[in-house]
PDB file with SEQRES, HELIX, SHEET and CRYST1 records, atoms N, CA, C and O in Angstrom:
SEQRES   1 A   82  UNK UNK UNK UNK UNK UNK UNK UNK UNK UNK UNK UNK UNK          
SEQRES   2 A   82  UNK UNK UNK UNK UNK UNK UNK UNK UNK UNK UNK UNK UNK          
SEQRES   3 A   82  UNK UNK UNK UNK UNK UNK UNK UNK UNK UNK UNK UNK UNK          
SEQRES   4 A   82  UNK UNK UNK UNK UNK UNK UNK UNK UNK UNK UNK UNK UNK          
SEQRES   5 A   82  UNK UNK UNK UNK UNK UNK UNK UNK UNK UNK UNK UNK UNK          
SEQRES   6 A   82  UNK UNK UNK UNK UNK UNK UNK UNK UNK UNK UNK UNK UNK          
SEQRES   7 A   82  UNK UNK UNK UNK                                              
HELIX    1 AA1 UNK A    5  UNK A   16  1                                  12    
HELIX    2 AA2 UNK A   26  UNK A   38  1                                  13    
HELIX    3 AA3 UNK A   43  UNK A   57  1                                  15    
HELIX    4 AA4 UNK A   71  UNK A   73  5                                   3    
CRYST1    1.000    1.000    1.000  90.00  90.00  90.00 P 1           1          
ATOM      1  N   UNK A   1    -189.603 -70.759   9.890  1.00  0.00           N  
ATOM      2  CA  UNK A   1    -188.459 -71.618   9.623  1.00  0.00           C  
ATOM      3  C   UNK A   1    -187.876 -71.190   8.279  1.00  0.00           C  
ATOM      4  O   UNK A   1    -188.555 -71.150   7.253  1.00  0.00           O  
ATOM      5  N   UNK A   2    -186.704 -70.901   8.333  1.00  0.00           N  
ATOM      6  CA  UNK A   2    -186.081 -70.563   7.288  1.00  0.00           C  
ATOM      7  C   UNK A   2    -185.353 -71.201   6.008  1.00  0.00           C  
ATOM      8  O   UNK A   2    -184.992 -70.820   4.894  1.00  0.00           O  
ATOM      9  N   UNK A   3    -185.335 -72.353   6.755  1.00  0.00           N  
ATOM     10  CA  UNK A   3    -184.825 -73.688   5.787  1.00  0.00           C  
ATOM     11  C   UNK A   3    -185.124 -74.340   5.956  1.00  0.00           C  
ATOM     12  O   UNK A   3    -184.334 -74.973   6.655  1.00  0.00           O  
ATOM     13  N   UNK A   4    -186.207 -74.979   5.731  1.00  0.00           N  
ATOM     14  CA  UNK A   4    -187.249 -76.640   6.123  1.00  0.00           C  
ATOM     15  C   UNK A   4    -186.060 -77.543   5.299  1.00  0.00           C  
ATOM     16  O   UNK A   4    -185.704 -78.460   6.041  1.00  0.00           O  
ATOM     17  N   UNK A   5    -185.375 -77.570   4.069  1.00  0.00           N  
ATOM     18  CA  UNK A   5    -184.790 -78.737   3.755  1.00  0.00           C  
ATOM     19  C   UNK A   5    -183.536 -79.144   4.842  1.00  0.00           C  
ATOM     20  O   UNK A   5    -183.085 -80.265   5.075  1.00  0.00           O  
ATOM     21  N   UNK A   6    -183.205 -78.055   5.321  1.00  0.00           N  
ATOM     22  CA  UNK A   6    -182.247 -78.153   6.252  1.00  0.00           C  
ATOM     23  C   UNK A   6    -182.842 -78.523   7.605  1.00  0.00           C  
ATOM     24  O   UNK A   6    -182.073 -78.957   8.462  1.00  0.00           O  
ATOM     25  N   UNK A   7    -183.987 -78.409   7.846  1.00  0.00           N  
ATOM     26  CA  UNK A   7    -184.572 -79.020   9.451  1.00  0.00           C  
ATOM     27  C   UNK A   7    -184.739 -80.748   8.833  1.00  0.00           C  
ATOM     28  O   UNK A   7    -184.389 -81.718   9.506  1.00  0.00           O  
ATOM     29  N   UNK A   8    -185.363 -80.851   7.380  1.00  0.00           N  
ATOM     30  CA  UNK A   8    -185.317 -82.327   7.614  1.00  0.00           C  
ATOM     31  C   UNK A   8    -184.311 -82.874   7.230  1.00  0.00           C  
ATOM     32  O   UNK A   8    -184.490 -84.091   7.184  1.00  0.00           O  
ATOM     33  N   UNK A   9    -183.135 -82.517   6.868  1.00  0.00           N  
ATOM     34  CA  UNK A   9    -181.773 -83.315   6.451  1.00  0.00           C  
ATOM     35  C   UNK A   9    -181.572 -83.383   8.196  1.00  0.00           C  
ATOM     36  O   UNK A   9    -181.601 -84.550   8.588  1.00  0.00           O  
ATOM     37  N   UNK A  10    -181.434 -82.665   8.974  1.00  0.00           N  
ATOM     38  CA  UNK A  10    -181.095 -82.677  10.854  1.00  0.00           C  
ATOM     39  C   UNK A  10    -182.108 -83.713  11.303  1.00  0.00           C  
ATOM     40  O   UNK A  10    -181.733 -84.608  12.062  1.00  0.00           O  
ATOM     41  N   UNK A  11    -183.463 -83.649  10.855  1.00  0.00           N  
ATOM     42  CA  UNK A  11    -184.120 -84.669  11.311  1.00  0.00           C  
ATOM     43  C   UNK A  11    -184.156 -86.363  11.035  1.00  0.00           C  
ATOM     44  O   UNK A  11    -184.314 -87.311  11.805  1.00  0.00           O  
ATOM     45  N   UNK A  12    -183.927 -86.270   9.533  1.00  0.00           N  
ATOM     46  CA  UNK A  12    -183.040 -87.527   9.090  1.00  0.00           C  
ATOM     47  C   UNK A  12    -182.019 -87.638  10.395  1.00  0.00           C  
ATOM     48  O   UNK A  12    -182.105 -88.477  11.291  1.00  0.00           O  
ATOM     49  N   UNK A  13    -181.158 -86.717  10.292  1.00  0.00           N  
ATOM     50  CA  UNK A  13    -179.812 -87.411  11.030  1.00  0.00           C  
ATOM     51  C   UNK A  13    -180.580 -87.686  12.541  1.00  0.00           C  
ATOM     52  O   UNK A  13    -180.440 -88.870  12.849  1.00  0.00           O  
ATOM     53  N   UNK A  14    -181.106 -87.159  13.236  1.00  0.00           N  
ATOM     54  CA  UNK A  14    -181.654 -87.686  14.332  1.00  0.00           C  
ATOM     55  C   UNK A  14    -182.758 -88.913  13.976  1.00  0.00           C  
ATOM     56  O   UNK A  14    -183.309 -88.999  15.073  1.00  0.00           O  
ATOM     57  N   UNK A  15    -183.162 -89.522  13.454  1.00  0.00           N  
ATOM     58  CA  UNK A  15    -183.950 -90.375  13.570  1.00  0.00           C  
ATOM     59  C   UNK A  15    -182.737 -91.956  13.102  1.00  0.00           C  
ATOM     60  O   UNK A  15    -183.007 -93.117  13.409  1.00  0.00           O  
ATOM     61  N   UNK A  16    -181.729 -91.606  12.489  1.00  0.00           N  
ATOM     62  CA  UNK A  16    -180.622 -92.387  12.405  1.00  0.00           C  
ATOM     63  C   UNK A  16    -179.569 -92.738  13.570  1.00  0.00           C  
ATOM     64  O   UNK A  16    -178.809 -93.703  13.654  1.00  0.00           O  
ATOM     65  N   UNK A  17    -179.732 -91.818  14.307  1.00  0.00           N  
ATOM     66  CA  UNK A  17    -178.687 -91.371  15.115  1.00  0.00           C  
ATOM     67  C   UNK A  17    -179.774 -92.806  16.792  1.00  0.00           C  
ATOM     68  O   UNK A  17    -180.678 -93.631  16.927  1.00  0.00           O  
ATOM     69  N   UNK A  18    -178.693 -92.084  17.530  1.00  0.00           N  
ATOM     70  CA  UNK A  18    -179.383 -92.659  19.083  1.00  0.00           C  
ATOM     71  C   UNK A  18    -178.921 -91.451  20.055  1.00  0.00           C  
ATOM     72  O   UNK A  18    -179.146 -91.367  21.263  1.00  0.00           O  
ATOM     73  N   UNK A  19    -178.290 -90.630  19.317  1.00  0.00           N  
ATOM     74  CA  UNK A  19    -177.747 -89.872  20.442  1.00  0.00           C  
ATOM     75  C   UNK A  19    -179.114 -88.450  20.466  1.00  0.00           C  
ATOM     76  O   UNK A  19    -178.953 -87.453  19.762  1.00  0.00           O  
ATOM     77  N   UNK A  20    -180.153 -88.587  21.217  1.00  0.00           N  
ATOM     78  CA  UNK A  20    -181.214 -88.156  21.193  1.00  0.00           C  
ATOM     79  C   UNK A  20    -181.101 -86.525  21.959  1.00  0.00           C  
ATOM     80  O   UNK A  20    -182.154 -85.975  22.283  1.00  0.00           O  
ATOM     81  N   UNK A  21    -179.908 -85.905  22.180  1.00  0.00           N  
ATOM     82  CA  UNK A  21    -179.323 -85.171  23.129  1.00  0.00           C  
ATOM     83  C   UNK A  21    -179.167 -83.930  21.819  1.00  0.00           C  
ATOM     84  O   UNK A  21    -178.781 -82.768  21.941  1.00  0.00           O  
ATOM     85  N   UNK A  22    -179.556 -84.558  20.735  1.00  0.00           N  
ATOM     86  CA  UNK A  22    -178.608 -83.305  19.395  1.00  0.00           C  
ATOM     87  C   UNK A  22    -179.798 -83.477  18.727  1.00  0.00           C  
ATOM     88  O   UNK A  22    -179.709 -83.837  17.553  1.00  0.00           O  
ATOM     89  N   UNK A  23    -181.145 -83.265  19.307  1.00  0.00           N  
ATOM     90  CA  UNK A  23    -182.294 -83.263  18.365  1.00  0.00           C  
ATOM     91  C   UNK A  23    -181.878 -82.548  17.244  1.00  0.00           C  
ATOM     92  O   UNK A  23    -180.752 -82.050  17.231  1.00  0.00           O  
ATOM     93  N   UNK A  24    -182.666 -82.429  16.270  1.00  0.00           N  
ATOM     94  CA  UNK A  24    -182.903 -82.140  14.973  1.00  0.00           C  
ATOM     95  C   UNK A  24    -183.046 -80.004  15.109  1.00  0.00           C  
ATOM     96  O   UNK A  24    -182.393 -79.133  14.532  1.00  0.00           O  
ATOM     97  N   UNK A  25    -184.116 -79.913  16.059  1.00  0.00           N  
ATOM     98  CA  UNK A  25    -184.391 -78.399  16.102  1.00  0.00           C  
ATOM     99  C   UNK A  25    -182.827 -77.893  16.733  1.00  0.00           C  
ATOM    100  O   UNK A  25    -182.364 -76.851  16.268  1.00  0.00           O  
ATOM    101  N   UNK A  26    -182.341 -78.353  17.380  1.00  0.00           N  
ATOM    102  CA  UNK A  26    -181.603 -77.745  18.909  1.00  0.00           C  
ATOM    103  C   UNK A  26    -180.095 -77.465  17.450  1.00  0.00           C  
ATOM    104  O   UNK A  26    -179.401 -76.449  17.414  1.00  0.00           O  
ATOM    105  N   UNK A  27    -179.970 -78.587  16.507  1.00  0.00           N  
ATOM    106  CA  UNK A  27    -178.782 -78.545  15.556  1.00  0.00           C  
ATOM    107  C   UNK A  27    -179.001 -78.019  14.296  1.00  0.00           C  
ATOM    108  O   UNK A  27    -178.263 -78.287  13.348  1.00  0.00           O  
ATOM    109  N   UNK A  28    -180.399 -76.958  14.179  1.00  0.00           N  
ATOM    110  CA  UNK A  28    -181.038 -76.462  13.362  1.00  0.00           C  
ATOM    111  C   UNK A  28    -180.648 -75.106  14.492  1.00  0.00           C  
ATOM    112  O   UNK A  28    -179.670 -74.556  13.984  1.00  0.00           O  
ATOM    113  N   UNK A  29    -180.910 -74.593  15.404  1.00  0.00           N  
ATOM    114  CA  UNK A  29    -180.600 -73.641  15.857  1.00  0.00           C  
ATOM    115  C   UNK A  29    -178.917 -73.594  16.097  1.00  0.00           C  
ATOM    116  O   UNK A  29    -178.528 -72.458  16.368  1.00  0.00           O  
ATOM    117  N   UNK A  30    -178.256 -74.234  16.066  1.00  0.00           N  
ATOM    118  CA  UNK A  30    -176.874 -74.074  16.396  1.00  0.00           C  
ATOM    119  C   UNK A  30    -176.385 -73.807  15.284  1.00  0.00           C  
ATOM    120  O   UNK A  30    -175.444 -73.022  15.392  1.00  0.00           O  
ATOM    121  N   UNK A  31    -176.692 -74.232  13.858  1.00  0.00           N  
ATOM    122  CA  UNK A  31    -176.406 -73.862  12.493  1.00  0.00           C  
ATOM    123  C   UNK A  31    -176.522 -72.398  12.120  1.00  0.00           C  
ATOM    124  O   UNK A  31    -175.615 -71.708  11.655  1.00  0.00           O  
ATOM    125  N   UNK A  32    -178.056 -71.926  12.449  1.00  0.00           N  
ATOM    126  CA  UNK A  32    -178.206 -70.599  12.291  1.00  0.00           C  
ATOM    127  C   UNK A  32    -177.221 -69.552  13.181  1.00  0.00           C  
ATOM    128  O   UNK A  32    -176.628 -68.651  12.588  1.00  0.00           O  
ATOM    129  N   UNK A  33    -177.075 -69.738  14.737  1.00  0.00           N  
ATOM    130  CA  UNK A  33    -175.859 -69.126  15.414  1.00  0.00           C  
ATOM    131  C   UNK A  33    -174.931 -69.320  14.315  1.00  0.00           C  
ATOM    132  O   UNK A  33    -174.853 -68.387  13.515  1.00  0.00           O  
ATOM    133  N   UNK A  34    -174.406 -70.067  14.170  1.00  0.00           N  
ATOM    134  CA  UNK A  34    -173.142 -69.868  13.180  1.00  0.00           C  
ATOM    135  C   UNK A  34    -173.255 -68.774  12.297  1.00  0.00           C  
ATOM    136  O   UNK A  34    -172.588 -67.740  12.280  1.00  0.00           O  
ATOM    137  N   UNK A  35    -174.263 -69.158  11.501  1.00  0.00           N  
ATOM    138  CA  UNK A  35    -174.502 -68.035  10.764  1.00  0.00           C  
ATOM    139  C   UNK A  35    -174.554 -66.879  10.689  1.00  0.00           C  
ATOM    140  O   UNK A  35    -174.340 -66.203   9.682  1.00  0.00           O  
ATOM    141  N   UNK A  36    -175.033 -66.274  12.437  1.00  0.00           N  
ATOM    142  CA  UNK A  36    -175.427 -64.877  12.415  1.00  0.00           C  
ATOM    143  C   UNK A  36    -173.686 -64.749  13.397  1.00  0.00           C  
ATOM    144  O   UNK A  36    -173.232 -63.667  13.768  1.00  0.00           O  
ATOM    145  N   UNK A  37    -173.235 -65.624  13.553  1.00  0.00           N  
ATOM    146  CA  UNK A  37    -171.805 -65.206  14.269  1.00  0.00           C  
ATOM    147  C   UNK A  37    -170.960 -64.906  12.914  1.00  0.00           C  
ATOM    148  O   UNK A  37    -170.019 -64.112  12.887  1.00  0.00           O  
ATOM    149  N   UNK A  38    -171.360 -65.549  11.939  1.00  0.00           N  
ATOM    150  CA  UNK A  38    -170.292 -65.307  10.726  1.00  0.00           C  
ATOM    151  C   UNK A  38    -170.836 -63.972  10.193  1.00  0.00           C  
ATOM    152  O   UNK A  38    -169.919 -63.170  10.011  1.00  0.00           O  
ATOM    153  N   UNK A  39    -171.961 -63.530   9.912  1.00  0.00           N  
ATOM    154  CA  UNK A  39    -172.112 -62.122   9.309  1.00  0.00           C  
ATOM    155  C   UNK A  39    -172.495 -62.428   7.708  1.00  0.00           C  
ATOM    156  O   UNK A  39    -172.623 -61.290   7.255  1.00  0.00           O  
ATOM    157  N   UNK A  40    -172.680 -63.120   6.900  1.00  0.00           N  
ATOM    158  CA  UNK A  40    -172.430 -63.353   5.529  1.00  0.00           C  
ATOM    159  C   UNK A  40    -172.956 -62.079   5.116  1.00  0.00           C  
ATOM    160  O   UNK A  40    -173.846 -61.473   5.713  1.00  0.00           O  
ATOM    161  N   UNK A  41    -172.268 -61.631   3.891  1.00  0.00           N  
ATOM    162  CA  UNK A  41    -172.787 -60.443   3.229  1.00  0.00           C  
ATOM    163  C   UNK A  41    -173.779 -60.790   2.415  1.00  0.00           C  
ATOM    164  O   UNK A  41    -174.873 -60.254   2.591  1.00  0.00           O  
ATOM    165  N   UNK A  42    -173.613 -61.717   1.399  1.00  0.00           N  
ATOM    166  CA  UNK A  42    -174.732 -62.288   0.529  1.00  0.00           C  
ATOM    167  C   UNK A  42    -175.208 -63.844   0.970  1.00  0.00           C  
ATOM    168  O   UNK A  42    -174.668 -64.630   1.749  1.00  0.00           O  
ATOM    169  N   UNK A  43    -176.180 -63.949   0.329  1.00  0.00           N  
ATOM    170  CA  UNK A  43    -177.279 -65.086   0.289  1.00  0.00           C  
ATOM    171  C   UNK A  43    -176.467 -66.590   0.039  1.00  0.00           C  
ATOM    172  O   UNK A  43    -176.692 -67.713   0.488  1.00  0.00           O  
ATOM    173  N   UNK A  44    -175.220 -65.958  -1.070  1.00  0.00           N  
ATOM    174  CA  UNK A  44    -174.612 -67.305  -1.491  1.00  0.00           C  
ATOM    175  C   UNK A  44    -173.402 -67.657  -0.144  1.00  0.00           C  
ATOM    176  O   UNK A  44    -173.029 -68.760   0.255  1.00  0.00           O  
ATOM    177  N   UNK A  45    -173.068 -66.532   0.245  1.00  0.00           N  
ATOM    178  CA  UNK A  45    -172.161 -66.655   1.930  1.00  0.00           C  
ATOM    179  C   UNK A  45    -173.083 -67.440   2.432  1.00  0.00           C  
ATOM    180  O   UNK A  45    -172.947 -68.662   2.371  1.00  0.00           O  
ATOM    181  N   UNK A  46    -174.076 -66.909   2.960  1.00  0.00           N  
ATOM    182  CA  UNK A  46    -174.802 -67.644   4.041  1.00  0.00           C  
ATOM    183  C   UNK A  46    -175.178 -69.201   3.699  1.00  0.00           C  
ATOM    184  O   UNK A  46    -175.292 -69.925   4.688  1.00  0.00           O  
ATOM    185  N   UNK A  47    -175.399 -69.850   2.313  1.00  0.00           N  
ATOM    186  CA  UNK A  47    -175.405 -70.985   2.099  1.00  0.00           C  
ATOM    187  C   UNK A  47    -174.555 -71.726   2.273  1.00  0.00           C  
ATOM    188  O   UNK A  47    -174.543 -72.783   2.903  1.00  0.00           O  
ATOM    189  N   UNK A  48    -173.438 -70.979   1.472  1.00  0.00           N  
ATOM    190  CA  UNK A  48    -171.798 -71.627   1.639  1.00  0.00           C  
ATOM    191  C   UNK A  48    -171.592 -72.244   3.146  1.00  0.00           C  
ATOM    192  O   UNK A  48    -171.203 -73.368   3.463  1.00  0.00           O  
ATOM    193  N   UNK A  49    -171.949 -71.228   3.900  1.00  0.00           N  
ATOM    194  CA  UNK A  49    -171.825 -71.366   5.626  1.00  0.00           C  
ATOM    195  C   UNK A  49    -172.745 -72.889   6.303  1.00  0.00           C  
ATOM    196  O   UNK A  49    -172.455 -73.678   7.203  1.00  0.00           O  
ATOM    197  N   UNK A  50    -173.619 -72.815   5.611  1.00  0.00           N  
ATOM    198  CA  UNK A  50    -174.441 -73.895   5.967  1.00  0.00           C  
ATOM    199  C   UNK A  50    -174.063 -75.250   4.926  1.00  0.00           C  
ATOM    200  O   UNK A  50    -174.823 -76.217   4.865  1.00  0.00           O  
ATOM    201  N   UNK A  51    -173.501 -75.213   4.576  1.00  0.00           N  
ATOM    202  CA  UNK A  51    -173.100 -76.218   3.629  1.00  0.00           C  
ATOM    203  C   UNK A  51    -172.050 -76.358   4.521  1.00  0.00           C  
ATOM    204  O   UNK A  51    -172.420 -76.859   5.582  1.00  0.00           O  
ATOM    205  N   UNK A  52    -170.751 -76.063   4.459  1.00  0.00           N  
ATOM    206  CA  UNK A  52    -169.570 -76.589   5.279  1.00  0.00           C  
ATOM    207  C   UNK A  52    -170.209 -77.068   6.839  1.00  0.00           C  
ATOM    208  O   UNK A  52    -170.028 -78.193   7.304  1.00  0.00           O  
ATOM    209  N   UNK A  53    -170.915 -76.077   7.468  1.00  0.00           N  
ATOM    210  CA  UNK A  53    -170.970 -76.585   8.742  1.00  0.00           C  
ATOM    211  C   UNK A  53    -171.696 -78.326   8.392  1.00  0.00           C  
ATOM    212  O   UNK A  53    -171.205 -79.344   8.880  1.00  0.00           O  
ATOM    213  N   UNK A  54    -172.886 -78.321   7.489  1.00  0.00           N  
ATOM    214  CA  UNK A  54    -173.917 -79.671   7.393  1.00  0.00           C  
ATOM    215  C   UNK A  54    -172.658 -80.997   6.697  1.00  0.00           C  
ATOM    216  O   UNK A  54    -172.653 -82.222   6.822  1.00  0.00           O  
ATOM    217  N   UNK A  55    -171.673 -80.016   5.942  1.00  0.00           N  
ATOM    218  CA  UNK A  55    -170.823 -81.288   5.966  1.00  0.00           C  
ATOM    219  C   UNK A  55    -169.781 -81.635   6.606  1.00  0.00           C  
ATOM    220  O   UNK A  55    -169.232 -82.724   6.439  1.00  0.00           O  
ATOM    221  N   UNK A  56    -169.217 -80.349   7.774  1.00  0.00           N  
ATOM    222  CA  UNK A  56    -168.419 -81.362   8.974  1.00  0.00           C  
ATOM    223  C   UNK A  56    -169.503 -81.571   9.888  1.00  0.00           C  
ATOM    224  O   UNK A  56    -169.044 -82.354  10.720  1.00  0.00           O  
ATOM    225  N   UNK A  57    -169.920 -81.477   9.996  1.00  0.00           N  
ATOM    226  CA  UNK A  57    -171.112 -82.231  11.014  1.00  0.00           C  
ATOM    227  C   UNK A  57    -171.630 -83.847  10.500  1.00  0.00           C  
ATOM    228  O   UNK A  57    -171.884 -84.774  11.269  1.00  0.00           O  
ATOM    229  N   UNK A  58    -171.690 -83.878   9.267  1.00  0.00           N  
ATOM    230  CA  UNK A  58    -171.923 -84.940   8.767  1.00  0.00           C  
ATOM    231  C   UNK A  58    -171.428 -86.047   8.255  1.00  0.00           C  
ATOM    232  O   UNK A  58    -171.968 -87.089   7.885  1.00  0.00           O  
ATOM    233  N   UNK A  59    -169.244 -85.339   8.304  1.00  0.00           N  
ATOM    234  CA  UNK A  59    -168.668 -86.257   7.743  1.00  0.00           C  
ATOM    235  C   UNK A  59    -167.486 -86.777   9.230  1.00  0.00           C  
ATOM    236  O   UNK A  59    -166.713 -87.730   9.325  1.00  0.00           O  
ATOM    237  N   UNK A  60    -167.838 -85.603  10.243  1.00  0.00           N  
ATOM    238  CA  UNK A  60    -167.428 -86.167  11.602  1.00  0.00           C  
ATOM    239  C   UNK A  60    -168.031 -86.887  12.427  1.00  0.00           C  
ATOM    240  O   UNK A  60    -167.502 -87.599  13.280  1.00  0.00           O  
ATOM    241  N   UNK A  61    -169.053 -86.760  12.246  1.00  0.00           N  
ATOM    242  CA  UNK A  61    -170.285 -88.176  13.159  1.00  0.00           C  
ATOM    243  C   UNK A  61    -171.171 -89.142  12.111  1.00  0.00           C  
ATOM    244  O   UNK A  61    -171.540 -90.250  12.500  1.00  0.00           O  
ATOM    245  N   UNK A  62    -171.404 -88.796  11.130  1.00  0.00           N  
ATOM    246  CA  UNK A  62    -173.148 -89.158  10.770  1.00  0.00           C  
ATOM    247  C   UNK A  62    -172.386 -89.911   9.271  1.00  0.00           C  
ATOM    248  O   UNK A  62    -173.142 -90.671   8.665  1.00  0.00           O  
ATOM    249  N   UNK A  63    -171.501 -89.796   8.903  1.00  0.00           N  
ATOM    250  CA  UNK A  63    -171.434 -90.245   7.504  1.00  0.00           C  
ATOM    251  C   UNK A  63    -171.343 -91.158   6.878  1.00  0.00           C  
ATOM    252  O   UNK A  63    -171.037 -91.103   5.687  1.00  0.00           O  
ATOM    253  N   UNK A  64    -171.693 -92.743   7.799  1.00  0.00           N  
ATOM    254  CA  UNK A  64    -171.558 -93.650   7.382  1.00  0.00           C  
ATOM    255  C   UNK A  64    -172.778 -94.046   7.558  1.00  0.00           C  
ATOM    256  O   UNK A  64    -172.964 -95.262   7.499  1.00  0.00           O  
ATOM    257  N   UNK A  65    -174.283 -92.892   7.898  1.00  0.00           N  
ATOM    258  CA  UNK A  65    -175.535 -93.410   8.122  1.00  0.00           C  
ATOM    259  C   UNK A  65    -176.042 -92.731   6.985  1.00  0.00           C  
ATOM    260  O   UNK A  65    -177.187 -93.151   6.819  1.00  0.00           O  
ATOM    261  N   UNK A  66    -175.761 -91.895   6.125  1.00  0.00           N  
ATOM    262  CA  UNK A  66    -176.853 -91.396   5.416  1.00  0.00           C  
ATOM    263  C   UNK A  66    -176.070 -91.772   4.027  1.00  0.00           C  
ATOM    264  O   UNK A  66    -174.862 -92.008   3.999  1.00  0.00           O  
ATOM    265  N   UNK A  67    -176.900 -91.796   2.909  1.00  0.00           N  
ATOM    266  CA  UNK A  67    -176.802 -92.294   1.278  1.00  0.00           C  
ATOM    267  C   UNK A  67    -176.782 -91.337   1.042  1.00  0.00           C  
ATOM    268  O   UNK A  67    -175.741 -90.853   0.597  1.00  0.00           O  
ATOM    269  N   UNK A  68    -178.040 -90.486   1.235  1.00  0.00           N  
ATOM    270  CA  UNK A  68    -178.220 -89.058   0.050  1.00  0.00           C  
ATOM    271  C   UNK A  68    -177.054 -87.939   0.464  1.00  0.00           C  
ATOM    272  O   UNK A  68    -176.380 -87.721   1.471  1.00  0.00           O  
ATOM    273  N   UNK A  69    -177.168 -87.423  -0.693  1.00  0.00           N  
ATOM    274  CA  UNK A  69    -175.461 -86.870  -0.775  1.00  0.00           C  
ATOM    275  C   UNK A  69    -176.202 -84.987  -0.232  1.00  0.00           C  
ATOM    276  O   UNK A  69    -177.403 -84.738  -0.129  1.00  0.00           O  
ATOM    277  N   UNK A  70    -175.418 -84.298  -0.063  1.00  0.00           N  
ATOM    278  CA  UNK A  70    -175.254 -83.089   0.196  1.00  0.00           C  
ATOM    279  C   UNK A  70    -175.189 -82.237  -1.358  1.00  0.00           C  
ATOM    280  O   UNK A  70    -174.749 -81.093  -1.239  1.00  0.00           O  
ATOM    281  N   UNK A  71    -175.369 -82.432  -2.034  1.00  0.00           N  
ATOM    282  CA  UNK A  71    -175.505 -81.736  -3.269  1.00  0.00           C  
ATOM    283  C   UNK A  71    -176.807 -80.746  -3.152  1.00  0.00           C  
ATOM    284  O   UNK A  71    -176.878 -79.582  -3.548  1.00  0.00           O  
ATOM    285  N   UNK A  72    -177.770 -81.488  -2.531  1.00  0.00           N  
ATOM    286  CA  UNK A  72    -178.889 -80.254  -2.835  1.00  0.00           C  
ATOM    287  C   UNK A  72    -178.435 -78.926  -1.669  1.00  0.00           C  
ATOM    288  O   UNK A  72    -179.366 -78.120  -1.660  1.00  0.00           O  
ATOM    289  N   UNK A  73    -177.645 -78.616  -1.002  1.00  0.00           N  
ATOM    290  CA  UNK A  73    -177.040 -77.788  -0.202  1.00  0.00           C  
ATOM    291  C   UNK A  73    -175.987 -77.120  -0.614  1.00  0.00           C  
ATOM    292  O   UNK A  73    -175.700 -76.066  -0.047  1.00  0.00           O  
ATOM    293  N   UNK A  74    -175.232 -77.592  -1.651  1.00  0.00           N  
ATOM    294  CA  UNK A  74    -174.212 -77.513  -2.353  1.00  0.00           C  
ATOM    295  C   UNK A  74    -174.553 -75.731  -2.874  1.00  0.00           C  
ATOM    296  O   UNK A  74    -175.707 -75.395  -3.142  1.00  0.00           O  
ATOM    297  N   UNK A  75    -173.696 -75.001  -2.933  1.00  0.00           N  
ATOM    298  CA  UNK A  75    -173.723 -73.655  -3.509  1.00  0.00           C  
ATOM    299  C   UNK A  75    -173.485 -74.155  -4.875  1.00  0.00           C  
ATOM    300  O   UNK A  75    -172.720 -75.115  -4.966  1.00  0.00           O  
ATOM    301  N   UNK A  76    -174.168 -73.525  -6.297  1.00  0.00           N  
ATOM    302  CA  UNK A  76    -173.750 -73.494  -7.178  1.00  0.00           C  
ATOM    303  C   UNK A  76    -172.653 -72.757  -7.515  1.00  0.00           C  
ATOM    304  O   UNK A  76    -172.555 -71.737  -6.833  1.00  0.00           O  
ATOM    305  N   UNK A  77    -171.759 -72.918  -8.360  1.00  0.00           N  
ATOM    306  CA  UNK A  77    -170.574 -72.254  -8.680  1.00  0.00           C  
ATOM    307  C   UNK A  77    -171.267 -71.830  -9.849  1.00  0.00           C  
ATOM    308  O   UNK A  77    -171.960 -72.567 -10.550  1.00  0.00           O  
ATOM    309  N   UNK A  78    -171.018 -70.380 -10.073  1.00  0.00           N  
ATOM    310  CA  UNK A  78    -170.912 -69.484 -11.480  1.00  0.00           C  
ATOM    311  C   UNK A  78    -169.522 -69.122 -12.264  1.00  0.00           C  
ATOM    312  O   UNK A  78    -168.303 -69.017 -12.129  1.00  0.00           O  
ATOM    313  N   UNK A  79    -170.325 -69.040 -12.942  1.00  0.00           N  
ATOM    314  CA  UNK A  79    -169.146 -69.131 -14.267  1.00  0.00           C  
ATOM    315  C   UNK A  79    -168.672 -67.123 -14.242  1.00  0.00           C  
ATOM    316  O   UNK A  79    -169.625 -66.361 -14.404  1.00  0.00           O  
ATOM    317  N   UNK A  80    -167.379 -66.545 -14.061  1.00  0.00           N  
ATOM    318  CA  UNK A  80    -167.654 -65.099 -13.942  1.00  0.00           C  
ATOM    319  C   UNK A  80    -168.057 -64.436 -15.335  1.00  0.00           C  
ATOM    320  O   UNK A  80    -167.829 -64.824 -16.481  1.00  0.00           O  
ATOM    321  N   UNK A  81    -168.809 -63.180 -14.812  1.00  0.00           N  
ATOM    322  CA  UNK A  81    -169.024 -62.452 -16.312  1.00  0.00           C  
ATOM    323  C   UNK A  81    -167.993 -61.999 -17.036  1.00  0.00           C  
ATOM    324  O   UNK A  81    -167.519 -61.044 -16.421  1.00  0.00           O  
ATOM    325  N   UNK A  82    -167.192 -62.263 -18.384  1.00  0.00           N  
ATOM    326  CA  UNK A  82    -166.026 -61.382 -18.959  1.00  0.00           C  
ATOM    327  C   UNK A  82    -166.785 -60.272 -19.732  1.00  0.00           C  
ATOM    328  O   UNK A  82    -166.158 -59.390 -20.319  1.00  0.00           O  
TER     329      UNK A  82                                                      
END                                                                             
């Protein structure tokens, strides 16, 4: 498993949820498709990618069930080198 914080933020949302049809693994594998359909070149792509998808997923169905915020998913922004 490549992202356990990301299987239990999906598992949160399924144990909130009733719609038992979008388990936790099955929307843990549909995340990663995304991923390998997008190609990311770097590490911070591929987060970025999982961050947008975990927050329309979360702010089109789920967002009036969960408190904890999406920050720990959040890509850090860097400051560029001059």
């Amino acid at each position: 498993m490549k992202y356990p914080k990301l299987l239990q933020r999906l598992e949160t949302l399924e144990m909130v949820t009733y719609f038992h049809d979008d388990n936790a693994e099955d929307m843990y594998r549909n995340i990663m498709q995304i991923v390998a359909t997008a190609k990311p070149q770097t590490k911070e792509q591929e987060h970025q990618i999982i961050y947008d998808t975990l927050y329309l997923l979360e702010t089109m169905h789920y967002e009036p069930l969960l408190d904890e915020s999406l920050s720990e998913f959040k890509v850090e922004e860097r400051e560029p080198n001059n």
